[in-house]
DRENTORKOL-3810 file (N, C-alpha, C; in nm, 4 decimals):
REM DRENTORKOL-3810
@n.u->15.6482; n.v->14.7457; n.w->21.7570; ca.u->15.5923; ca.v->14.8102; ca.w->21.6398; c.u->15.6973; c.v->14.8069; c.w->21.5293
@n.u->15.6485; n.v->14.7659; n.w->21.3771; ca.u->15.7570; ca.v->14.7786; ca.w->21.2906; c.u->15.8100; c.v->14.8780; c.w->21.2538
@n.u->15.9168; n.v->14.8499; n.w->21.2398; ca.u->15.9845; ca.v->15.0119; ca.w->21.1754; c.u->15.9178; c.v->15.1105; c.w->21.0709
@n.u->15.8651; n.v->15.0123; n.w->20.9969; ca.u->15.8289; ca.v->15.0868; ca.w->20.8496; c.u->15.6662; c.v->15.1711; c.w->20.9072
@n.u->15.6184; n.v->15.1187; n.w->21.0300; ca.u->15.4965; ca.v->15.1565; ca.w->21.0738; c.u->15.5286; c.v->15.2614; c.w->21.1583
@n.u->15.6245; n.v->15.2839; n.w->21.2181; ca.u->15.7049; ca.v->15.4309; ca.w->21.3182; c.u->15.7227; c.v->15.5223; c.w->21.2023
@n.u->15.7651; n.v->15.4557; n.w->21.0824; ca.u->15.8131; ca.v->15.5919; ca.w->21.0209; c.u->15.6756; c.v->15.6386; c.w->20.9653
@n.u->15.5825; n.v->15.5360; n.w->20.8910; ca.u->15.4659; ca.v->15.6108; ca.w->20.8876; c.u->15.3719; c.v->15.6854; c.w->20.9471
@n.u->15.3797; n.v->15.6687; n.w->21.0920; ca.u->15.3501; ca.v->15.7750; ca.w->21.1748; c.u->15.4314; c.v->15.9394; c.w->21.1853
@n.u->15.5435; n.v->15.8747; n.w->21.2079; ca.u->15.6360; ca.v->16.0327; ca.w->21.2057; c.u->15.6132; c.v->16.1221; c.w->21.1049
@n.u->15.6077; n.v->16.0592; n.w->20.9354; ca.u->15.5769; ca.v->16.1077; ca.w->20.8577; c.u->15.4372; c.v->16.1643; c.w->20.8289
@n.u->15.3994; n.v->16.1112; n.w->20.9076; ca.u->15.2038; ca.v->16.1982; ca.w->20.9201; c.u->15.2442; c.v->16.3062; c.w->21.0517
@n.u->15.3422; n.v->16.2999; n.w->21.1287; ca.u->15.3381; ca.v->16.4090; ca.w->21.1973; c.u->15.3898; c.v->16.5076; c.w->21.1950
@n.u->15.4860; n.v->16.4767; n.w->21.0508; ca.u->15.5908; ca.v->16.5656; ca.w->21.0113; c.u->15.4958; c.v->16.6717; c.w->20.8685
@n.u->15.3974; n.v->16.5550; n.w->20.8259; ca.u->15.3222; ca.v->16.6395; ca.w->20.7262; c.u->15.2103; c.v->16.7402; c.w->20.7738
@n.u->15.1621; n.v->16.7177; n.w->20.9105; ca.u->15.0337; ca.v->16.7812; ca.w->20.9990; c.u->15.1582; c.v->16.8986; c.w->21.0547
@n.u->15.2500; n.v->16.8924; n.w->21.1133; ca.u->15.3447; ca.v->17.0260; ca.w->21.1744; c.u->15.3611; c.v->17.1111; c.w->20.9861
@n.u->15.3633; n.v->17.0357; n.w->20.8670; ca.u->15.4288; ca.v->17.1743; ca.w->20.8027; c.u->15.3260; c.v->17.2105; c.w->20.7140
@n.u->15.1432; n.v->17.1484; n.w->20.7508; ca.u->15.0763; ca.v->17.1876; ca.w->20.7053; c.u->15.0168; c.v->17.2632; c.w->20.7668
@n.u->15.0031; n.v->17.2709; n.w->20.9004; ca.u->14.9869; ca.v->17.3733; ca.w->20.9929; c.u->15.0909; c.v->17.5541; c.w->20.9765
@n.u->15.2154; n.v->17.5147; n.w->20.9014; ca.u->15.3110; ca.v->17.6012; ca.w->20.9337; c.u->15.2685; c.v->17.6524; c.w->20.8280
@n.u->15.1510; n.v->17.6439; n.w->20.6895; ca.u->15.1031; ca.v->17.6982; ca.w->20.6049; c.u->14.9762; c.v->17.7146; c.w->20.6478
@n.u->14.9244; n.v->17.7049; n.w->20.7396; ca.u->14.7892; ca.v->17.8070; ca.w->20.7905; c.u->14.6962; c.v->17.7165; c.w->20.7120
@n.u->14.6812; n.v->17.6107; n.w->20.7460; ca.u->14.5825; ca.v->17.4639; ca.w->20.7761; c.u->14.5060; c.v->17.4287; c.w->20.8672
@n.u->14.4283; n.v->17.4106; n.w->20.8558; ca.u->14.3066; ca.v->17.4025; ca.w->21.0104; c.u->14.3185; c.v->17.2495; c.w->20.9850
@n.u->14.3771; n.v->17.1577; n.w->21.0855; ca.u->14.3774; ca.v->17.0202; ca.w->21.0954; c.u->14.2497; c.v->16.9834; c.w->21.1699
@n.u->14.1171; n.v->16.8975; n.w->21.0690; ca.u->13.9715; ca.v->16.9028; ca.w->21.0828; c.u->14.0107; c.v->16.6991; c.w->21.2065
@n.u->14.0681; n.v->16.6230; n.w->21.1028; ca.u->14.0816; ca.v->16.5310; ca.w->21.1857; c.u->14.2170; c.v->16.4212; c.w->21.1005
@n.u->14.2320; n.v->16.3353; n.w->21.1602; ca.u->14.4022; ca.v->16.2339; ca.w->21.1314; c.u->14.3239; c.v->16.0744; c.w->21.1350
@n.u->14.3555; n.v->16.0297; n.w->21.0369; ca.u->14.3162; ca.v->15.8994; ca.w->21.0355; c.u->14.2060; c.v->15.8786; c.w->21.0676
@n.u->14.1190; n.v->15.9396; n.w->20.9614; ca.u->13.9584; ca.v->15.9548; ca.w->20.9720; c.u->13.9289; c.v->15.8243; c.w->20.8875
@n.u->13.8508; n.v->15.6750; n.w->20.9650; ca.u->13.7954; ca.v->15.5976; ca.w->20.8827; c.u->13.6456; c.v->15.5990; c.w->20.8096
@n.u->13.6393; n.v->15.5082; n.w->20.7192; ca.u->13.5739; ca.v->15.5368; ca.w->20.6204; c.u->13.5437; c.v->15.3815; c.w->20.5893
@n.u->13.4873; n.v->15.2936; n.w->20.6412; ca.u->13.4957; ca.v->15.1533; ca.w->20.6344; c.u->13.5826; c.v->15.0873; c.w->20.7072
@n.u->13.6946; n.v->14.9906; n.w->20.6309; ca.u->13.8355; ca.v->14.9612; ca.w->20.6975; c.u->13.9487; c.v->15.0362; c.w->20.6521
@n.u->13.9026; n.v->15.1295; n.w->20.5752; ca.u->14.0059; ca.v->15.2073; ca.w->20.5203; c.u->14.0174; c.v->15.3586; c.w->20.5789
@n.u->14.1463; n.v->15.4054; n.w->20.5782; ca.u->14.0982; ca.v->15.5825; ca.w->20.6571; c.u->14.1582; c.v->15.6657; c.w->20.5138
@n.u->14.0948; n.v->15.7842; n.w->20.5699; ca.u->14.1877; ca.v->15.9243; ca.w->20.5041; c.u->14.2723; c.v->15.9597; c.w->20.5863
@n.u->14.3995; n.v->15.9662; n.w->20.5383; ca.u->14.4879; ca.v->16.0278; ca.w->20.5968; c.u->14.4927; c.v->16.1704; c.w->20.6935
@n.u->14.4787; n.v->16.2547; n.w->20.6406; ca.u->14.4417; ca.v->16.4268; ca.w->20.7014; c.u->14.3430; c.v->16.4815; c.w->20.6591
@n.u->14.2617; n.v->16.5044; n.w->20.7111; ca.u->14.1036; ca.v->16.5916; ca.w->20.6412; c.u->14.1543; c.v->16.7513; c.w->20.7321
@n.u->14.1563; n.v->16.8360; n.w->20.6702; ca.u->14.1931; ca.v->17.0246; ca.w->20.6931; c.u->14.1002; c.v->17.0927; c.w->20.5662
@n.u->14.1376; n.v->17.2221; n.w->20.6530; ca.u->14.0840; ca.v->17.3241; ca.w->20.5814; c.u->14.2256; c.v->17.4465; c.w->20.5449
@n.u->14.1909; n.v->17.4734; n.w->20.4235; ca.u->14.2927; ca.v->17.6402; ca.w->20.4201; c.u->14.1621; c.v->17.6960; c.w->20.3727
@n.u->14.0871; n.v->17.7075; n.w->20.4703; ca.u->13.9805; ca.v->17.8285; ca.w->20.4409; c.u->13.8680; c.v->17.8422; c.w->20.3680
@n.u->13.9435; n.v->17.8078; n.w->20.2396; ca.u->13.8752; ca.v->17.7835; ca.w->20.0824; c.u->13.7786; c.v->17.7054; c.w->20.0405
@n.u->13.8649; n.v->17.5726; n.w->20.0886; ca.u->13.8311; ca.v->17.4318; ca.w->20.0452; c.u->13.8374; c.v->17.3237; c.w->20.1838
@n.u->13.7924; n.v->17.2143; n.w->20.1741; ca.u->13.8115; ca.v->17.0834; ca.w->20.2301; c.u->13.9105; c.v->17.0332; c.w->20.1677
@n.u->14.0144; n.v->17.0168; n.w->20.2370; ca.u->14.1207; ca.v->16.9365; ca.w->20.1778; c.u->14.1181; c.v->16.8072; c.w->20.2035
@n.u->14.1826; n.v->16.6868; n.w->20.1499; ca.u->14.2018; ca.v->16.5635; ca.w->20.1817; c.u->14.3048; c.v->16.5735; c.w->20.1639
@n.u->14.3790; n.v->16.5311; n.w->20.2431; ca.u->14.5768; ca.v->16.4346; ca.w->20.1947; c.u->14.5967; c.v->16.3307; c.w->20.2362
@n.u->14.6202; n.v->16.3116; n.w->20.1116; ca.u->14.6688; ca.v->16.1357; ca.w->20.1097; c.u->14.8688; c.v->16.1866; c.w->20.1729
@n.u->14.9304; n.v->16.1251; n.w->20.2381; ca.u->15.0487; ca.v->16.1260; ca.w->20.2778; c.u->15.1089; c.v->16.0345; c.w->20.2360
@n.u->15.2382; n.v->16.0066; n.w->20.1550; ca.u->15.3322; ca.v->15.9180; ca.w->20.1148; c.u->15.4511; c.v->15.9239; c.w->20.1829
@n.u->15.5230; n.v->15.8092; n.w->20.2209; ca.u->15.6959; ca.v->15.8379; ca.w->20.2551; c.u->15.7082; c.v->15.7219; c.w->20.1827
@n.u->15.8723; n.v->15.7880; n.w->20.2026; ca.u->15.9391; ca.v->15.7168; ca.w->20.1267; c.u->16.0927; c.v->15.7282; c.w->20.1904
@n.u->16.1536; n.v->15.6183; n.w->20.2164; ca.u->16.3081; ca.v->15.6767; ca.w->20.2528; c.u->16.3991; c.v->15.6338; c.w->20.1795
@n.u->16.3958; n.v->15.6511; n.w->20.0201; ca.u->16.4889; ca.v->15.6514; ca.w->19.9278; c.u->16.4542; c.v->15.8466; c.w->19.8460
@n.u->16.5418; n.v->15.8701; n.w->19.7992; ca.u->16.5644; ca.v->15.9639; ca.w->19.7471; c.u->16.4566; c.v->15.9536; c.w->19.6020
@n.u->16.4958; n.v->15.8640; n.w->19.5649; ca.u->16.4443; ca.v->15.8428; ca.w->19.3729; c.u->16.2992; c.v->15.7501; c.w->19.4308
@n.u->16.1982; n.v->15.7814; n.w->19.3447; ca.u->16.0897; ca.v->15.6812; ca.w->19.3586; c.u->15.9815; c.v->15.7058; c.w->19.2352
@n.u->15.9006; n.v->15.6951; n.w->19.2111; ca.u->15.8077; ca.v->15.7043; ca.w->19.0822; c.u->15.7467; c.v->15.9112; c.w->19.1382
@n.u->15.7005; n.v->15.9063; n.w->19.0321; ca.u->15.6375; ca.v->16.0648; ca.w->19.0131; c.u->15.5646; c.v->16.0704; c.w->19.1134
@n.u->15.4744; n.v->16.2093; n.w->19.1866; ca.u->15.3820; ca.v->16.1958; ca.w->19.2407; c.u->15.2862; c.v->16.1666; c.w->19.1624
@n.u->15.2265; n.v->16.1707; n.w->19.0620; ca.u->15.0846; ca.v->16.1113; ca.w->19.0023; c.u->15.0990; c.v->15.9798; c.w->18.9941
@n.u->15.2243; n.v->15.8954; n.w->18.9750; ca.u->15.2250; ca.v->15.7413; ca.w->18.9790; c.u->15.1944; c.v->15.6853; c.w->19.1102
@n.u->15.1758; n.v->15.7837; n.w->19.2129; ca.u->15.1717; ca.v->15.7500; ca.w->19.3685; c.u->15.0442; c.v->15.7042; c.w->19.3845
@n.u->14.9488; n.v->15.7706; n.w->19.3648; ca.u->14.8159; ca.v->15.7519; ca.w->19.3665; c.u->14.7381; c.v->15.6328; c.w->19.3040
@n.u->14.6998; n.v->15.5257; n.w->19.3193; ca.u->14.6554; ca.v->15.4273; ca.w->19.1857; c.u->14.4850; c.v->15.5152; c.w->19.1628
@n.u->14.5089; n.v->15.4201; n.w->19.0830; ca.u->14.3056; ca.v->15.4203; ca.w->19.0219; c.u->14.1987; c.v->15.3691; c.w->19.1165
@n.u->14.2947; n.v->15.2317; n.w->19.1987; ca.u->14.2033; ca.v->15.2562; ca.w->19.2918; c.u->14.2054; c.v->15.3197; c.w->19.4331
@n.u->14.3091; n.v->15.3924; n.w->19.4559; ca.u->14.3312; ca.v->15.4419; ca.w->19.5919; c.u->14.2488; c.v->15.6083; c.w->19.5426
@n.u->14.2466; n.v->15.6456; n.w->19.4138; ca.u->14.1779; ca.v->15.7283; ca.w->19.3385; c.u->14.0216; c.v->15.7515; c.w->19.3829
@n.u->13.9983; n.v->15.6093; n.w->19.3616; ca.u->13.8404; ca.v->15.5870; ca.w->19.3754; c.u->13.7850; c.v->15.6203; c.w->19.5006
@n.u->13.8828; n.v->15.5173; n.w->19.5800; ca.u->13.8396; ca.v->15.5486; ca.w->19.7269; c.u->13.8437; c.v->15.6626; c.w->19.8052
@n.u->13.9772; n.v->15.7417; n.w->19.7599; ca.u->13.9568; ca.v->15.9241; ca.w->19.8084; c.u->13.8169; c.v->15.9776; c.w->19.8011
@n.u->13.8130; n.v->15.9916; n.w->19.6362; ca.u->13.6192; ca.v->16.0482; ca.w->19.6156; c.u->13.5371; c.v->15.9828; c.w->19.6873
@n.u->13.5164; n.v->15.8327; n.w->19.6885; ca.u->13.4353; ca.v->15.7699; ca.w->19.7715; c.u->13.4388; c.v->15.7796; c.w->19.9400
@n.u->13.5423; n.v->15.8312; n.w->19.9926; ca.u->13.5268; ca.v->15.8690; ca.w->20.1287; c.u->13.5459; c.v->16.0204; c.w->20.1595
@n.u->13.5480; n.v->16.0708; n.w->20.0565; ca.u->13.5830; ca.v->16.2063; ca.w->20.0494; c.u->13.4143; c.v->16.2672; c.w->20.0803
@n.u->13.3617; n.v->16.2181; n.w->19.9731; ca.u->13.2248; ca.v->16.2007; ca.w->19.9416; c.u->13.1305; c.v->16.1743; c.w->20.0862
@n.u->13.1959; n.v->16.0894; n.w->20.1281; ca.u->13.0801; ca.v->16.0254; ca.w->20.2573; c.u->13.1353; c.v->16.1800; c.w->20.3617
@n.u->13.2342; n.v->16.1843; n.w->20.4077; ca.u->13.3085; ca.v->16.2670; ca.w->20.5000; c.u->13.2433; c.v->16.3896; c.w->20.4500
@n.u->13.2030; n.v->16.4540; n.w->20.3335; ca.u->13.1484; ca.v->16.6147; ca.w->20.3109; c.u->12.9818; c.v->16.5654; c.w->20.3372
@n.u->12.9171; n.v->16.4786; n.w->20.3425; ca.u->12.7580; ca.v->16.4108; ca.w->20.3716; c.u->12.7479; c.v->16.3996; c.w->20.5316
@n.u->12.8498; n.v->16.3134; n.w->20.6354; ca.u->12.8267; ca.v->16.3440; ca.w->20.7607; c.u->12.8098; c.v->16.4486; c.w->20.8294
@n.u->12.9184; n.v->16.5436; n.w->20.8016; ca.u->12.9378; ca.v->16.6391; ca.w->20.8225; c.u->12.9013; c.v->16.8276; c.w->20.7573
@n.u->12.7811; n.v->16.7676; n.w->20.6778; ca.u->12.7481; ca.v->16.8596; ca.w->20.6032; c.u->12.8666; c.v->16.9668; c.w->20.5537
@n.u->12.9921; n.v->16.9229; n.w->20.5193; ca.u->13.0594; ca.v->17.0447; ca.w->20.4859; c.u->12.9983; c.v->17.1025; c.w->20.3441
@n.u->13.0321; n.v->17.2354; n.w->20.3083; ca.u->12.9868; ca.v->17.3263; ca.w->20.2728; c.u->13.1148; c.v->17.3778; c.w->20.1358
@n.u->13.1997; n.v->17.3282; n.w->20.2060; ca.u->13.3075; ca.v->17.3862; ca.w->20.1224; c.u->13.3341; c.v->17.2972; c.w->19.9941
@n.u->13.4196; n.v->17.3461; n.w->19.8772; ca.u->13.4645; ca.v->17.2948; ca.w->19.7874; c.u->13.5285; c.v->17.1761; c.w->19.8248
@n.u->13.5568; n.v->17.0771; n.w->19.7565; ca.u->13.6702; ca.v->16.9511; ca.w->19.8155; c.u->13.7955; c.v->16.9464; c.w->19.7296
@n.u->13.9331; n.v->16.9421; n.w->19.7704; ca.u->14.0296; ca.v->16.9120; ca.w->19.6963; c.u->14.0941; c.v->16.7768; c.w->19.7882
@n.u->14.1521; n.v->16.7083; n.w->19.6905; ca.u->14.2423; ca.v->16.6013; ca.w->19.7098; c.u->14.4006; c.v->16.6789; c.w->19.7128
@n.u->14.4459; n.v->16.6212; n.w->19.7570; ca.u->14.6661; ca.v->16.6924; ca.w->19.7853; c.u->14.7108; c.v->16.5196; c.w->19.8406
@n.u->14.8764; n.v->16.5795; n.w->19.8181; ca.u->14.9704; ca.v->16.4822; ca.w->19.8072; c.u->15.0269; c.v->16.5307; c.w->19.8812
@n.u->15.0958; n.v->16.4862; n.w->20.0146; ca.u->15.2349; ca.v->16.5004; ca.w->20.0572; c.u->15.3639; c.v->16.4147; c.w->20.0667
@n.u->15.4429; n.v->16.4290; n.w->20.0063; ca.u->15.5464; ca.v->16.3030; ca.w->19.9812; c.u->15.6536; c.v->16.3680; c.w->20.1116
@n.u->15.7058; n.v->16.2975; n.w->20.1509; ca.u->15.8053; ca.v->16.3027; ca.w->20.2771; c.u->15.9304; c.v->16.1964; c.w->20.2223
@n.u->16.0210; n.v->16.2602; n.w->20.1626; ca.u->16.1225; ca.v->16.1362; ca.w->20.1673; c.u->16.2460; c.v->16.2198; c.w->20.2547
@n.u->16.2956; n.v->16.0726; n.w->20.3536; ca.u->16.3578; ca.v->16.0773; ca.w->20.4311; c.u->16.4895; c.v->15.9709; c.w->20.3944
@n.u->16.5908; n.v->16.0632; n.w->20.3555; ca.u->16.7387; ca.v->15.9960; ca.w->20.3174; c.u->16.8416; c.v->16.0452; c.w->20.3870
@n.u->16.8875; n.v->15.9601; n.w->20.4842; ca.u->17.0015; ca.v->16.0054; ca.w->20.5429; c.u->16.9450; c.v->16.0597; c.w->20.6604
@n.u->17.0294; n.v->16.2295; n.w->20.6752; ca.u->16.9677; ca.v->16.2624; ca.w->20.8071; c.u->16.8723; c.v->16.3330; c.w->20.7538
@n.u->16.8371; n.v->16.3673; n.w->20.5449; ca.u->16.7889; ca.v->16.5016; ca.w->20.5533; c.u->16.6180; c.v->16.4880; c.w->20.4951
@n.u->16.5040; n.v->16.5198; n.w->20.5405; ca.u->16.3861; ca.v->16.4718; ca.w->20.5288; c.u->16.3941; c.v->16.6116; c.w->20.4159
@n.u->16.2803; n.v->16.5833; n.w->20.3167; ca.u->16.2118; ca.v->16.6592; ca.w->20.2642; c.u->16.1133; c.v->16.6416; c.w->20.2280
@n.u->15.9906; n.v->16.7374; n.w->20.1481; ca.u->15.8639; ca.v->16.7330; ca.w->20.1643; c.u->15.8319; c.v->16.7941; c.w->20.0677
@n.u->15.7442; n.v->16.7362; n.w->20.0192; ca.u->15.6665; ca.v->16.8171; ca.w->19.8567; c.u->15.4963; c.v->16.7795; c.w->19.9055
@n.u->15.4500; n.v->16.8870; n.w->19.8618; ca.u->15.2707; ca.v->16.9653; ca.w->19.9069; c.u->15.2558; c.v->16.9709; c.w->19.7430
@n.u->15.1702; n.v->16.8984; n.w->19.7002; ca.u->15.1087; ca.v->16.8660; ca.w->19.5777; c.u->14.9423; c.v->16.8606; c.w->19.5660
@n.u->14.8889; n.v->16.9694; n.w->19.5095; ca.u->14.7420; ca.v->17.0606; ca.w->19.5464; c.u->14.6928; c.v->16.9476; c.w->19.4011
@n.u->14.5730; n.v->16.9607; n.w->19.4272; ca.u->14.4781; ca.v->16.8779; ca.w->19.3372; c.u->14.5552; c.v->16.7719; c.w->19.2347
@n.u->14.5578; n.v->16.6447; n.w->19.3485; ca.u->14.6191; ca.v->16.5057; ca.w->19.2676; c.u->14.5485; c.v->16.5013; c.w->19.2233
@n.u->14.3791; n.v->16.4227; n.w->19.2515; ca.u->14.2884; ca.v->16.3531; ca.w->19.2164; c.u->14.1736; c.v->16.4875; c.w->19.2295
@n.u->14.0999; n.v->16.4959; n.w->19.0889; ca.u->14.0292; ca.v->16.5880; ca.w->19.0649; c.u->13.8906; c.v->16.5484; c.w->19.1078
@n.u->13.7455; n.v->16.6075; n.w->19.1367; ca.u->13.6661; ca.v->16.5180; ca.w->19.1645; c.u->13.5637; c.v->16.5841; c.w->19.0740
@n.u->13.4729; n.v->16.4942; n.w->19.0090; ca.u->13.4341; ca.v->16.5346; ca.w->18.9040; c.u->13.2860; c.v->16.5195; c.w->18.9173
@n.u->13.2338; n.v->16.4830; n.w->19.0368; ca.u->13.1004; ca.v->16.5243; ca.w->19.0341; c.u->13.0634; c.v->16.6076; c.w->19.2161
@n.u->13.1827; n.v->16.6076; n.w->19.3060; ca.u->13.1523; ca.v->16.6619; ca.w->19.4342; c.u->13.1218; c.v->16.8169; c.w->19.4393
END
């Protein structure tokens, strides 16, 4: 397995342990949606969350809103969309960001609440 594909796992397991440690109901992990998945589908109660998860193992990298494109944008709502229709959820939907950069020995983590707004769900 490639390296860069280990760390993207760790980093989805490192973002599911400290979204849990904020009282997250983890609904499902690499939920597909065609050939493409959502990263984490949870609840904090409120809302349906989606997170998209980023790493990165440099320190410096573009903003979190440059993370997201227009079309990785599209496809959130568009599977966001199908995922609240299977499942009849009920709840509001938000999109979130978790960036994980890992430099050195020391990981850190930024939780970024409504990247992508959805404007007709």
């Amino acid at each position: 397995m490639a390296e860069s594909h280990v760390f993207g796992i760790e980093a989805e397991e490192f973002a599911v342990r400290f979204l849990k440690s904020k009282g997250y109901c983890i609904l499902h992990r690499n939920w597909k949606y065609g050939h493409k998945e959502l990263d984490i589908i949870c609840t904090d109660g409120r809302y349906l969350v989606v997170v998209e998860v980023k790493a990165r193992r440099q320190r410096y990298f573009p903003s979190p809103e440059d993370l997201i494109s227009y079309t990785k944008e599209s496809f959130l709502l568009e599977a966001a969309e199908h995922y609240l229709y299977a499942y009849q959820v009920s709840l509001p939907l938000r999109i979130d960001l978790v960036s994980i950069i890992r430099w050195g020995p020391r990981t850190d983590i930024e939780h970024l609440e409504d990247v992508v707004v959805p404007s007709s769900l």
